[in-house]
N, C-alpha and C positions, 0 to 999 in steps of 0.2 A: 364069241364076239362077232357083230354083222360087222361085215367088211364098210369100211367108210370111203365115202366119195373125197374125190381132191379137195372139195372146198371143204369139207367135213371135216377132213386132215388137216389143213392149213388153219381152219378157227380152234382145233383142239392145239396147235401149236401155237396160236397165238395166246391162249388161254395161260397155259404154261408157262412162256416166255412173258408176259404179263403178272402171273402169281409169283414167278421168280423175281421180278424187282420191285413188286409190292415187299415181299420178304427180308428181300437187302432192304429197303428204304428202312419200313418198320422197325429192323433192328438196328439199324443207324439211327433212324428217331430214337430209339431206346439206349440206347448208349448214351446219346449227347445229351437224355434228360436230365434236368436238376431235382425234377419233380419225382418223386417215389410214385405216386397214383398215375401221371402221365406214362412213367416210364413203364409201368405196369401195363398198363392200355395199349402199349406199343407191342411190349411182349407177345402181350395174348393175340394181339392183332396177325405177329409172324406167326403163330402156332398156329392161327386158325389159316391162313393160306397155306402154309403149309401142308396140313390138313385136306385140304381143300386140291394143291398139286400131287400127293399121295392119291387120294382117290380117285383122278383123273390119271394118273397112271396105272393102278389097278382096273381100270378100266379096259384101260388098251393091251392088256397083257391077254 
């Protein structure tokens, strides 16, 4: 991995700390839904962030 600059570090942390409460929200959207298809849309929505902060930490490894 090339070594990252501070500001490089600090928007990768931001990035993270942003897909983390994208995560939470989504699954709380999906919990409080009534709706089977919305609740769905939530779900998949936290997988894909998920997703998405897994490969940005495979990154920095």
């Amino acid at each position: 991995m090339t070594n990252l600059s501070e500001v490089e570090l600090q928007h990768v942390r931001h990035l993270l700390q942003f897909g983390e409460a994208d995560i939470e929200k989504f699954n709380n959207y999906a919990q409080n839904s009534q709706d089977e298809n919305v609740k769905h849309f939530f779900e998949k929505s936290a997988q894909s962030c998920e997703k998405n902060r897994q490969t940005i930490l495979q990154f920095l490894q």
